[in-house]
GUTOR-307497 format. One line per 10 residues: for each residue x, y, z of N, C-alpha, C. Coordinates in steps of 0.05 Angstrom, whole numbers, plus 5000, padded with zeros to 4 digits. Example, Ala and Ser with C-alpha at 12.3 -4.5 7.8 and 13.67 -1.06 7.14 Angstrom:
5264/4886/5156/5246/4910/5156/5264/4934/5156  5257/4955/5142/5273/4979/5143/5258/5001/5157
This chain:
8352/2655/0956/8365/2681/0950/8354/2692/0923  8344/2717/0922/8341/2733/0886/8357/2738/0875  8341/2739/0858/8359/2731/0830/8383/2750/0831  8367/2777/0843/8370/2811/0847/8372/2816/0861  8391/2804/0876/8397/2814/0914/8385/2843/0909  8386/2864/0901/8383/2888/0916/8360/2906/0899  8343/2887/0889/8319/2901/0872/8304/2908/0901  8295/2891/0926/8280/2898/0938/8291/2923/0957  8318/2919/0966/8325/2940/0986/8326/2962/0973  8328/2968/0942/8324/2981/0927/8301/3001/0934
8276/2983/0918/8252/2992/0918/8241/2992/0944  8246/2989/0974/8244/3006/0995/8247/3026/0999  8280/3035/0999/8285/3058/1002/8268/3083/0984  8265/3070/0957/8251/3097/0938/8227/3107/0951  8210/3072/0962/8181/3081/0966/8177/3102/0992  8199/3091/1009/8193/3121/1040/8214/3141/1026  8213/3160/1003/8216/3177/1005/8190/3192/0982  8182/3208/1006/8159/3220/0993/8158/3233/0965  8150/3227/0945/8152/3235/0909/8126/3252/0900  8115/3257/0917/8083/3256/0900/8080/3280/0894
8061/3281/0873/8068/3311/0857/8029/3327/0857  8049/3353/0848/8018/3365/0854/8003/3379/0834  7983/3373/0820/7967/3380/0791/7952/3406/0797  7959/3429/0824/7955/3455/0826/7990/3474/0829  8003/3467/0817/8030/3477/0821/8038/3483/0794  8051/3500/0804/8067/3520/0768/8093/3511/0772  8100/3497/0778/8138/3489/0773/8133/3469/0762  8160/3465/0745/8170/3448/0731/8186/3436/0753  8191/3408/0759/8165/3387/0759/8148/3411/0784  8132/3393/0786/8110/3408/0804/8116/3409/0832
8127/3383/0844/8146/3389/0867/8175/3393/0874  8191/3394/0888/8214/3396/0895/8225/3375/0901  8207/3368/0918/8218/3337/0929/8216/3317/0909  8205/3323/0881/8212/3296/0863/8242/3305/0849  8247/3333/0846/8278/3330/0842/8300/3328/0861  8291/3334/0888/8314/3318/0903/8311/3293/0898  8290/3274/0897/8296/3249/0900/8310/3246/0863  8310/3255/0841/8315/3246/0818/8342/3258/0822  8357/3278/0826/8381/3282/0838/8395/3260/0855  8380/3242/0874/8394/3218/0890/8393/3204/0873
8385/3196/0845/8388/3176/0832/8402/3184/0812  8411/3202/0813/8427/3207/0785/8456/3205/0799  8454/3211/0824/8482/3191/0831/8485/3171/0838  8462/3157/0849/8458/3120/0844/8470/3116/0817  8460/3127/0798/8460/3115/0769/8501/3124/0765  8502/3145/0770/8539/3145/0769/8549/3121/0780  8542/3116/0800/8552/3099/0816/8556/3073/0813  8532/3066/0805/8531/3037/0787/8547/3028/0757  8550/3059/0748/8565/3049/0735/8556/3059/0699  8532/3065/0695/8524/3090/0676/8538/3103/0660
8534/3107/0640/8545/3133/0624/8528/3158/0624  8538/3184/0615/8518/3200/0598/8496/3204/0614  8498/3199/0647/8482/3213/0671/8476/3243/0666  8449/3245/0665/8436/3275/0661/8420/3280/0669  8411/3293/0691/8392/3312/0696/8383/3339/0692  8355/3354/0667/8351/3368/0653/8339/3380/0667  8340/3408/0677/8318/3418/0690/8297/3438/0672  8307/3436/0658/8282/3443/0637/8256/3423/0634  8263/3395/0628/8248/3379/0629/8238/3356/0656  8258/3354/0676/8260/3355/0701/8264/3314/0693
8275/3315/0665/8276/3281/0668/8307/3279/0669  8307/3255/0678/8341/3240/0684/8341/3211/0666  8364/3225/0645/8373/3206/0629/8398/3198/0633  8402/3170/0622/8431/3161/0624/8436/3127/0603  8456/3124/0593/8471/3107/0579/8475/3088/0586  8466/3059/0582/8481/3042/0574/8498/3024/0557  8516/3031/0552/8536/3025/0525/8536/3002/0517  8536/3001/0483/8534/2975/0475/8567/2963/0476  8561/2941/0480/8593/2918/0489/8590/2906/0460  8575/2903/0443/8580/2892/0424/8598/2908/0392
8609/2901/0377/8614/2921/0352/8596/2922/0325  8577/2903/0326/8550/2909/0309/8533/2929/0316  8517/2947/0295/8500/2967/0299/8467/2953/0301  8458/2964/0329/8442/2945/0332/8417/2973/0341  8392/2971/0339/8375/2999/0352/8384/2995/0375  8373/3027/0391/8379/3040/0413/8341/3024/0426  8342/3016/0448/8317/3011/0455/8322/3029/0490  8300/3040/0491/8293/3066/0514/8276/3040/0541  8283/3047/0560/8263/3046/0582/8256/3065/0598  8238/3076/0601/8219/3096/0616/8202/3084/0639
8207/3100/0662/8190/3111/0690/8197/3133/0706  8170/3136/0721/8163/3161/0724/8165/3152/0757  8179/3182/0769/8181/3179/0798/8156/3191/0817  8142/3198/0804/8116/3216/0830/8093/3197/0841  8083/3202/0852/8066/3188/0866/8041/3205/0860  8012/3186/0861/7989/3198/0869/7986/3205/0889  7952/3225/0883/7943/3240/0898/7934/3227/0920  7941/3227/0941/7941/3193/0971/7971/3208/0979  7956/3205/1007/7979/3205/1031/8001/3185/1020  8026/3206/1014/8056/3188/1013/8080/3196/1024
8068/3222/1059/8085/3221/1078/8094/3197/1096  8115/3191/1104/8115/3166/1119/8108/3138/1106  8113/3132/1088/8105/3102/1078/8121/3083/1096  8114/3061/1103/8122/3045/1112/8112/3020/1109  8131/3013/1091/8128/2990/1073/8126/2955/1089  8116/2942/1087/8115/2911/1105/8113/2887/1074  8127/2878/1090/8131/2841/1073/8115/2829/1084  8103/2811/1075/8089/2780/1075/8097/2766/1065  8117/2744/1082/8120/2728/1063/8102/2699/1053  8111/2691/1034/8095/2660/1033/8065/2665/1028
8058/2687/1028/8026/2684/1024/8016/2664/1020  7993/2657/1026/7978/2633/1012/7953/2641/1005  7954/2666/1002/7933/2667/0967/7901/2671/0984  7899/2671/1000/7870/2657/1017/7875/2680/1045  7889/2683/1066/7882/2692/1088/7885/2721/1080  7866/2743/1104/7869/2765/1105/7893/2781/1111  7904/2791/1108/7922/2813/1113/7918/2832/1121  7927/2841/1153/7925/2864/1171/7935/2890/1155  7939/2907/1152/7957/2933/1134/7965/2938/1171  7943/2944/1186/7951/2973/1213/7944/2945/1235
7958/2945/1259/7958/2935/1284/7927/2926/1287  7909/2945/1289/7888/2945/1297/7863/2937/1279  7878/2929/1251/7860/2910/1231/7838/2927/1216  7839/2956/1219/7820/2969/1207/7822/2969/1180  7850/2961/1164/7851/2970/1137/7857/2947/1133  7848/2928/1114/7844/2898/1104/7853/2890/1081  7871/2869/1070/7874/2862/1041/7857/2835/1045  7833/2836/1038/7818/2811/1038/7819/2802/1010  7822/2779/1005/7819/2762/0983/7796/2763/0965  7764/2761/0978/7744/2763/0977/7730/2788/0958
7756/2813/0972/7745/2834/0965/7761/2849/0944  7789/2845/0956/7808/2843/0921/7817/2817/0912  7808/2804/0898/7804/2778/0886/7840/2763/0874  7855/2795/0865/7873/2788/0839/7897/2771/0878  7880/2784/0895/7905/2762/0918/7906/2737/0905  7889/2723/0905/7886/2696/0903/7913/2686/0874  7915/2699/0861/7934/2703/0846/7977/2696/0855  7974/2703/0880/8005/2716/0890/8002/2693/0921  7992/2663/0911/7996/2649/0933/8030/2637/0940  8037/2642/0958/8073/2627/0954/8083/2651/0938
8077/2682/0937/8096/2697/0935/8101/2720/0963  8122/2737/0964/8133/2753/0985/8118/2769/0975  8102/2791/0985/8076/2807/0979/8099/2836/0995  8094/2858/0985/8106/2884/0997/8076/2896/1000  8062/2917/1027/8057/2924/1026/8047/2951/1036  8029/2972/1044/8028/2994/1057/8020/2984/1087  8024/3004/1105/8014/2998/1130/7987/3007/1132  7977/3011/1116/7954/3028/1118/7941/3056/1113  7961/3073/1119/7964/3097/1128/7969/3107/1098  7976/3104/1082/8000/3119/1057/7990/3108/1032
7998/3107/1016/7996/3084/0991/8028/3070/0989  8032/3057/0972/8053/3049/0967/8076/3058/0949  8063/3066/0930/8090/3081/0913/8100/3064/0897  8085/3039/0889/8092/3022/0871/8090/3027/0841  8074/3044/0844/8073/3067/0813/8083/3079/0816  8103/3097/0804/8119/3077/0790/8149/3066/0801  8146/3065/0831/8176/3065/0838/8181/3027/0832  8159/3015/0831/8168/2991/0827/8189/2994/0804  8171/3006/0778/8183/3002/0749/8210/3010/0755  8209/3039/0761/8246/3049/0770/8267/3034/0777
8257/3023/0799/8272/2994/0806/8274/2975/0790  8264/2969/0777/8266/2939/0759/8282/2956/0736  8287/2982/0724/8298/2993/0702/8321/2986/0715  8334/3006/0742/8351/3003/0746/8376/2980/0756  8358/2959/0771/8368/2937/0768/8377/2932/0746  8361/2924/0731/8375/2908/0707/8385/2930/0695  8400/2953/0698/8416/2969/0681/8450/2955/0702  8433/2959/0725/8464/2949/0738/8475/2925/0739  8446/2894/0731/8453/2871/0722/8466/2864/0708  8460/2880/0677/8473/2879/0656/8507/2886/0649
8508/2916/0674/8537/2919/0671/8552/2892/0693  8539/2881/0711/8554/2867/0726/8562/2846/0704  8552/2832/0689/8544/2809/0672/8556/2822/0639  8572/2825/0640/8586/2840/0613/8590/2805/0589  8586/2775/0602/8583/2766/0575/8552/2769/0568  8535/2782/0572/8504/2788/0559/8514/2809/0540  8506/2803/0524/8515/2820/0496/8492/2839/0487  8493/2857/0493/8474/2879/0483/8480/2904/0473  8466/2922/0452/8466/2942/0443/8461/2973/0456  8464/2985/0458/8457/3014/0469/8435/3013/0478
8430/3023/0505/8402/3029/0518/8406/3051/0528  8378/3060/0539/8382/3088/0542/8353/3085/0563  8360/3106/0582/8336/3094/0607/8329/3128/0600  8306/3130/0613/8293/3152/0627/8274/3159/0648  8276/3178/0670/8255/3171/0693/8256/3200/0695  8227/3210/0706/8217/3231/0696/8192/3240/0712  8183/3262/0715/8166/3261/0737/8124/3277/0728  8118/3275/0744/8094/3283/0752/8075/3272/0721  8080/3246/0716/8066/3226/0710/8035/3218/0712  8024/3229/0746/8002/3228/0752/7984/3250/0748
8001/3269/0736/7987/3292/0737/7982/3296/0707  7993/3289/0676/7993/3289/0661/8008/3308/0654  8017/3316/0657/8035/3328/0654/8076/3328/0644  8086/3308/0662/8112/3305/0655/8124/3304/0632  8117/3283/0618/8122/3275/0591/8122/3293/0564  8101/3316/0573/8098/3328/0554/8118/3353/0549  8142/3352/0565/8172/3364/0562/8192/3352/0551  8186/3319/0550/8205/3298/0536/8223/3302/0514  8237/3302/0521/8258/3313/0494/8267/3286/0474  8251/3285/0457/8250/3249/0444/8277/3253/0424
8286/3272/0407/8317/3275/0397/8337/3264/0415  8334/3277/0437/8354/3280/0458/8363/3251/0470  8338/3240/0474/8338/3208/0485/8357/3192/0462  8342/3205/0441/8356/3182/0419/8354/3152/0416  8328/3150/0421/8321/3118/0421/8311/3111/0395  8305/3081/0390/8290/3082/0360/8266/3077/0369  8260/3058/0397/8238/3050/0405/8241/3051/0442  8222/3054/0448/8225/3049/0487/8193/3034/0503  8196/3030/0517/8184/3021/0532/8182/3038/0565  8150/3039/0572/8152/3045/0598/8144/3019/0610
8158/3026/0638/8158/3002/0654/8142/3011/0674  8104/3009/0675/8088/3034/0683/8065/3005/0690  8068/2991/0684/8029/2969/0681/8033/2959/0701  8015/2946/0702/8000/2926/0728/8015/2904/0737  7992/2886/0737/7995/2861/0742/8020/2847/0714  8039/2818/0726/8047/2807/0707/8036/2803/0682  8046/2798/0667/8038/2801/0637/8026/2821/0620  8024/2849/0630/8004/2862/0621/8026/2876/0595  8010/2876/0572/8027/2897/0562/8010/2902/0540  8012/2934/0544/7989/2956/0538/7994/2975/0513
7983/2979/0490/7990/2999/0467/7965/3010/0464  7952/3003/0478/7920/3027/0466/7915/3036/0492  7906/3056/0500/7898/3075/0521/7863/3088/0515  7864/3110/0533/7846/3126/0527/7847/3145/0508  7828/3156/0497/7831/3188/0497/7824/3203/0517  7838/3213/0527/7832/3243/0551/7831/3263/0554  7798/3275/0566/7807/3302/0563/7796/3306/0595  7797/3341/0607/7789/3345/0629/7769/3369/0628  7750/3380/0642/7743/3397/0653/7728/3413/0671  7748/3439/0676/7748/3454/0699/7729/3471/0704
7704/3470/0718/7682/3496/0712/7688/3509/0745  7676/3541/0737/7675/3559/0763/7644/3564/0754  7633/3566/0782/7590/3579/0782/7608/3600/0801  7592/3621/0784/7582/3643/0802/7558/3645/0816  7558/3645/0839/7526/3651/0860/7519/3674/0865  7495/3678/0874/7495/3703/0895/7481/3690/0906  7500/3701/0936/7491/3699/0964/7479/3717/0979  7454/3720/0993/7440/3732/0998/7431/3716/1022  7417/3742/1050/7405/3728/1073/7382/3710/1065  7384/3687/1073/7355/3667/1067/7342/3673/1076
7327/3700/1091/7301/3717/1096/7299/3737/1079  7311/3735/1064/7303/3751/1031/7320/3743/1012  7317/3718/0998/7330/3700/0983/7313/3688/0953  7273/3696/0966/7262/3692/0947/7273/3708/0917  7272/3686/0902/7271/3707/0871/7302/3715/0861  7316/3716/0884/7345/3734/0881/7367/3714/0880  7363/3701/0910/7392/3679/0917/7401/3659/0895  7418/3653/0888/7440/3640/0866/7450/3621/0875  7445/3599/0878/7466/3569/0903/7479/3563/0874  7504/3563/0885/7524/3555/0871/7536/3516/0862
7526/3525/0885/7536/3492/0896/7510/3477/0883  7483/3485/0890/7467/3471/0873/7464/3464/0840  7466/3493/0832/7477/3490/0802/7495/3473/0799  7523/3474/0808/7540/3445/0804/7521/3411/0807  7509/3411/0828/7478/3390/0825/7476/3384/0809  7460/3398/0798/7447/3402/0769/7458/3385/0749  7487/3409/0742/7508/3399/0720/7505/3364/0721  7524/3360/0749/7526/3329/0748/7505/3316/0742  7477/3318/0752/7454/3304/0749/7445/3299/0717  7455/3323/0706/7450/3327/0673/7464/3308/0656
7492/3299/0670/7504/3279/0662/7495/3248/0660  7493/3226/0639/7489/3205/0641/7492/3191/0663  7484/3176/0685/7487/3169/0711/7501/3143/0702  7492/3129/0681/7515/3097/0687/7539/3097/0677  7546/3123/0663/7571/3136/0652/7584/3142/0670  7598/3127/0684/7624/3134/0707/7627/3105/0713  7665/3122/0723/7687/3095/0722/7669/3068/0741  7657/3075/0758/7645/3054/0775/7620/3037/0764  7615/3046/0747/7595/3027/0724/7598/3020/0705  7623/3021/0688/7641/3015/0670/7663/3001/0664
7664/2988/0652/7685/2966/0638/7692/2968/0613  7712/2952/0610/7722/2948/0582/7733/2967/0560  7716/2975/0543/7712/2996/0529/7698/3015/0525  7683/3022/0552/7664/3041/0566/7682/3058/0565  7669/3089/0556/7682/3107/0577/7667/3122/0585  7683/3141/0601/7666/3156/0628/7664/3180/0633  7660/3199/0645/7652/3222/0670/7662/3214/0694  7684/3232/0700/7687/3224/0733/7691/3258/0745  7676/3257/0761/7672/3287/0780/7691/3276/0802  7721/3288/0803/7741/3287/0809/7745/3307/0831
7736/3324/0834/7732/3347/0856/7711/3365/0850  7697/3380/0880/7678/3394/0871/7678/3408/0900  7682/3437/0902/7679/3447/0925/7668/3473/0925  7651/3483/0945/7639/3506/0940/7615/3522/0960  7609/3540/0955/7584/3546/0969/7558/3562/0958  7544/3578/0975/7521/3596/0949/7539/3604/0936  7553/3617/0949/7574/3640/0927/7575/3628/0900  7595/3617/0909/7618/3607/0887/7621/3572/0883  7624/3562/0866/7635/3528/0861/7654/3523/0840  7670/3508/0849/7687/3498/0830/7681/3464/0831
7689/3447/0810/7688/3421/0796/7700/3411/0779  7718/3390/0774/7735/3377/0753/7725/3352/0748  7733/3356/0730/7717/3326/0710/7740/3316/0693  7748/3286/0696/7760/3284/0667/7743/3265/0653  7752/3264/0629/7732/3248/0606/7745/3232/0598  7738/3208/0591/7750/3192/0582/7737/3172/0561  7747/3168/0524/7741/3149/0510/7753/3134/0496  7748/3105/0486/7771/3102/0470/7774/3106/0442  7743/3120/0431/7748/3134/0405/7749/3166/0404  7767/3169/0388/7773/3204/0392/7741/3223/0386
7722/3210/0370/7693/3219/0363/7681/3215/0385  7685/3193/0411/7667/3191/0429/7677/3210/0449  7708/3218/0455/7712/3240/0461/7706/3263/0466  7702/3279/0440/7697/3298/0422/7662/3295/0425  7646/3272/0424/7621/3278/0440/7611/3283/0465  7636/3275/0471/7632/3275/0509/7640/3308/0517  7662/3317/0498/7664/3344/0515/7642/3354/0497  7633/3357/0483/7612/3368/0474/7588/3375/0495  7574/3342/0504/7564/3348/0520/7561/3363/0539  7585/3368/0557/7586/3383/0574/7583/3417/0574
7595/3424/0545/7590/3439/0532/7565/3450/0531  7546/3440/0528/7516/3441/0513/7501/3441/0545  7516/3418/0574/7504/3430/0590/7504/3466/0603  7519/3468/0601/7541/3497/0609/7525/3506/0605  7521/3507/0575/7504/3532/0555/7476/3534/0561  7465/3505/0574/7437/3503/0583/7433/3521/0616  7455/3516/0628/7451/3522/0654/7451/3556/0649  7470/3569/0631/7476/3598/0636/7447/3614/0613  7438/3596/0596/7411/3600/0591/7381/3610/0617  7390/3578/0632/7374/3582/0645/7372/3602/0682
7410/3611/0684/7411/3626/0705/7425/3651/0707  7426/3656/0677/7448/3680/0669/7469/3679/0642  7474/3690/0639/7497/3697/0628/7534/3689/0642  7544/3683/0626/7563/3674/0646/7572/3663/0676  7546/3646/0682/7537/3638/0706/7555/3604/0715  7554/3595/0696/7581/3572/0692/7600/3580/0673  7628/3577/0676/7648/3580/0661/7661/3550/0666  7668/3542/0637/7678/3510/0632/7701/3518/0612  7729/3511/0625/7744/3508/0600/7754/3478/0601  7745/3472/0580/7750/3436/0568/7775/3431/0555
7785/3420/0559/7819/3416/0546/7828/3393/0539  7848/3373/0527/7854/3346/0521/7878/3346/0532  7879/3311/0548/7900/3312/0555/7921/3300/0539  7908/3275/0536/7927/3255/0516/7909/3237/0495  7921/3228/0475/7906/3210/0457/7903/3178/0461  7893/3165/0442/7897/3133/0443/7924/3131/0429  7944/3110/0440/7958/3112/0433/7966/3090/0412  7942/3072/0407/7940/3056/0381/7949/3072/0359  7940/3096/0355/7932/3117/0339/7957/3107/0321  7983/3108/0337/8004/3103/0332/8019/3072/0334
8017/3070/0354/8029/3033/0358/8012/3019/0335  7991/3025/0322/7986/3011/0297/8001/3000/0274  8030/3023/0280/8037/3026/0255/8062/3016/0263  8068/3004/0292/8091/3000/0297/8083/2969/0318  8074/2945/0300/8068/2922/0320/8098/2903/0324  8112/2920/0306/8151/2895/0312/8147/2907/0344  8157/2930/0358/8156/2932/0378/8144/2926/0395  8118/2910/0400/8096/2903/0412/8105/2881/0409  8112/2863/0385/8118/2829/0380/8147/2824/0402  8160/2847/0397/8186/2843/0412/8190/2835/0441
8165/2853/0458/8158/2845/0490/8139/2826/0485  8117/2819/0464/8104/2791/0471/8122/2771/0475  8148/2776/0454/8168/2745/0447/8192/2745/0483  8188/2774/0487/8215/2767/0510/8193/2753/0534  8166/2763/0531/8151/2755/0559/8152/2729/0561  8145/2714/0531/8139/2687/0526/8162/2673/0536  8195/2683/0523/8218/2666/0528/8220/2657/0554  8214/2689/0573/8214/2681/0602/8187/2666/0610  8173/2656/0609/8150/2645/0622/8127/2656/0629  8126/2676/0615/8103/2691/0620/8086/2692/0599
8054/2695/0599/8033/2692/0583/8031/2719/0579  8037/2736/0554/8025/2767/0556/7994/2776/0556  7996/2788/0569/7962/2807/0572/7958/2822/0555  7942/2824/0535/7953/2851/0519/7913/2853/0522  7909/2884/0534/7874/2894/0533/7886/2923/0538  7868/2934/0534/7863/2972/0526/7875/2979/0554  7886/2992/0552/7886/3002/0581/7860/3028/0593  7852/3028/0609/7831/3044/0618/7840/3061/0636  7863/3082/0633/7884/3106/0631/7899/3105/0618  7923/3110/0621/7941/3124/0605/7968/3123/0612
7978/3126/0603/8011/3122/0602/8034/3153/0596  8056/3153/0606/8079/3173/0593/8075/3166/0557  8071/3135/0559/8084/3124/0528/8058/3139/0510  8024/3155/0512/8009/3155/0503/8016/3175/0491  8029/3197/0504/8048/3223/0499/8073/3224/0476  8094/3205/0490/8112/3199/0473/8110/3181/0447  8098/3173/0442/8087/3154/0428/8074/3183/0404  8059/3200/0415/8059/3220/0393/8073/3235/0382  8103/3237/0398/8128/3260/0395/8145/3243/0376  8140/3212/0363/8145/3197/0348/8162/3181/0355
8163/3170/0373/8186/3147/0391/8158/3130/0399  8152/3111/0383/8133/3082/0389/8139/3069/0412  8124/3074/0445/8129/3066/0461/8106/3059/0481  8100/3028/0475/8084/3019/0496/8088/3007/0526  8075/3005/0538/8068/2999/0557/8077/2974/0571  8095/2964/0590/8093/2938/0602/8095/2934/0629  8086/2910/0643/8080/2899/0665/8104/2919/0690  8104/2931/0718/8109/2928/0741/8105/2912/0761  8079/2910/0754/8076/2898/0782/8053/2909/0805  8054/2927/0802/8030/2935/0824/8006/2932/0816
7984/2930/0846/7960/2925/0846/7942/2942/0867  7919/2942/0855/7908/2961/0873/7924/2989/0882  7933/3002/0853/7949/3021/0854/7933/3053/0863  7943/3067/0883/7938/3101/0888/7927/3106/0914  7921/3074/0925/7913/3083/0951/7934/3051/0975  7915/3050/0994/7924/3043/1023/7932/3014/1013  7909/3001/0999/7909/2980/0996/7926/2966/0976  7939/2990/0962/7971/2980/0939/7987/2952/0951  7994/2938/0934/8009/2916/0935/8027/2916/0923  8050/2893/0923/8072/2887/0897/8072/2866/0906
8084/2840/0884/8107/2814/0888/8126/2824/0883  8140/2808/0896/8172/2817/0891/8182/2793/0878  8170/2776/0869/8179/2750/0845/8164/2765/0818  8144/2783/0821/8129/2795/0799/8150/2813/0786  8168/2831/0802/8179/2856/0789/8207/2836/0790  8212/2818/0794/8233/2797/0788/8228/2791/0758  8207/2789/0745/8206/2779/0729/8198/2799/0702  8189/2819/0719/8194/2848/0696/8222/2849/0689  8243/2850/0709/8273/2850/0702/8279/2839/0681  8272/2812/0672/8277/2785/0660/8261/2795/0636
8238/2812/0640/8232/2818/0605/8249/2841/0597  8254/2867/0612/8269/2881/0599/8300/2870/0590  8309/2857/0607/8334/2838/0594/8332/2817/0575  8304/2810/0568/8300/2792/0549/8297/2814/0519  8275/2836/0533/8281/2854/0502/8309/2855/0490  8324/2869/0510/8347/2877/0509/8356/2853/0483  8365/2828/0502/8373/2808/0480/8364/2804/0456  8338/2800/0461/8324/2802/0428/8324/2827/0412  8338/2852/0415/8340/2872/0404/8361/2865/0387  8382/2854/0403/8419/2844/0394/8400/2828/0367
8396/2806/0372/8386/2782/0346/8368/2796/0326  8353/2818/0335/8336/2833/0310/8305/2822/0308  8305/2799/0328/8276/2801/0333/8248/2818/0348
């Protein structure tokens, strides 16, 4: 039996209800369906037993209280996740258990074996032998970003009230949407939360826990063409679509996410659609020094200017923009909070991970609005598409660090 009878029936239900949000939409959040579903949890969260349940539609996040039982003044420590889903089919999820894995055989996702969790080919299986594996049927992604984290917040918000001799100080949760889009966070009302420090419950694999990110920026170009019959095209016709060619080709070629590691960063041509006429293309950039940044949009820059040299005047239009910073920038200056989840990971049995992360986080955001808030383990793998996974002994044991912070917040370590 778990520890958490109802973390998993939990995190079923969240994942088949479709969250995923959309980075061409003008509403706050960007879909509808992520505030119906943050509306069903803001009366989960009554229900359980919460204080100070709020949902902001200004900011489209849902905050709520849990009261300290103790009479010492102890900090307020925050937990953060985000309810949307990526860009991946997340009509219909339909979630499947494995249990007992043994680390080694393939896993069917669909009846007919077309969609595969091979070992071979995602390696980190070999990892999750002798655990209950949750996964997609194939068809959807999983929704383990971030509904795992959600679940493991809210569990242990409702562990803690079941369990009233654990002695803890004020917490304060938040879940919040369109996350994937970069966007959510940057409505966060950090007064309002009133935390001294928080944590998102947003990473990977066990142990991971993350305070440096990228720097990010994106950009959007439109080509103008002219289109003309290709029996009189000499000299005149404009391919739109070819000029976008061009652009990309102009770009460093081993500069993208698929030839890169570590502390590489990249060029990724993210969409690109078009014809003679007309083309459009997105790019985001990504570095982990704000100067390699700042050279990278440059570049792109300097191609623009080369192309509309060489095919006109206003012939590519690029607006380049930032999305978020490194968020060392800041957690530098705040490593008690970082020592605090190394020490709760350690108490519980876990080895912490601590490497750059190669995206980004809510916390990269908040973390600049001045609430020091890194990054820790969920659980998912092979996150945004078909082949998404979770343990469910993994997000068992996320529980066990946020209730370990918790405690070590009480003692002042």
């Amino acid at each position: 039996m778990m520890k958490y009878e109802k973390l998993v029936p939990r995190f079923l239900s969240y994942v088949k209800q479709n969250t995923r949000s959309d980075e061409n939409s003008t509403t706050v959040p960007s879909t509808q369906r992520q505030v119906d579903f943050l509306l069903k949890l803001k009366t989960e969260l009554e229900h359980i037993g919460l204080s100070e349940v709020e949902y902001n539609p200004t900011t489209a996040y849902l905050t709520a209280t849990l009261p300290a039982n103790l009479e010492q003044e102890v900090p307020v420590v925050g937990f953060l996740g985000h309810v949307d889903t990526a860009d991946f089919n997340s009509e219909g999820v339909n979630p499947q258990e494995i249990s007992h894995y043994d680390g080694q055989s393939i896993i069917k996702l669909d009846p007919k074996g077309k969609y595969q969790l091979d070992p071979e080919v995602f390696p980190s299986l070999k990892n999750y032998a002798g655990h209950t594996l949750i996964t997609t049927d194939g068809s959807t992604l999983l929704g383990a970003d971030d509904k795992a984290g959600v679940s493991e917040i809210i569990t242990a918000m409702e562990y803690l009230i079941n369990h009233p001799e654990i002695k803890h100080g004020k917490v304060r949760i938040g879940l919040g949407p369109d996350e994937e889009i970069g966007q959510g966070a940057k409505r966060f009302d950090v007064p309002a939360f009133g935390a001294d420090f928080a944590y998102t419950v947003d990473g990977g694999a066990q142990g991971q826990l993350e305070f440096e990110t990228f720097n990010a920026a994106a950009a959007k170009i439109h080509i103008t063409g002219k289109d003309v019959h290709p029996s009189e095209a000499k000299n005149i016709m404009v391919n739109a679509t070819l000029i976008g060619m061009e652009l990309q080709q102009a770009l460093p070629a081993q500069e993208v996410p698929e030839k890169t590691a570590g502390r590489e960063g990249f060029f990724l041509l993210t969409d690109f659609t078009g014809s003679v006429d007309h083309a459009d293309m997105a790019y985001i950039i990504r570095d982990f020094e704000r100067e390699g940044l700042e050279e990278r949009k440059q570049l792109i820059k300097q191609i623009v200017a080369q192309l509309n040299e060489k095919y006109g005047a206003n012939t590519v239009q690029a607006k380049v923009f930032d999305q978020y910073y490194n968020m060392y920038e800041i957690m530098k200056n705040h490593q008690d909070v970082v020592k605090r989840a190394e020490k709760a990971m350690i108490n519980v049995g876990i080895k912490p991970q601590e490497e750059a992360v190669r995206g980004g986080t809510d916390g990269s955001i908040i973390s600049f609005m001045g609430l020091p808030t890194p990054n820790i383990f969920a659980g998912p793998e092979n996150m945004h598409g078909r082949f998404e996974y979770v343990s469910e002994q993994v997000m068992e044991k996320a529980i066990d660090v946020v209730i370990e912070i918790i405690k070590l917040t009480v003692k002042g370590e």
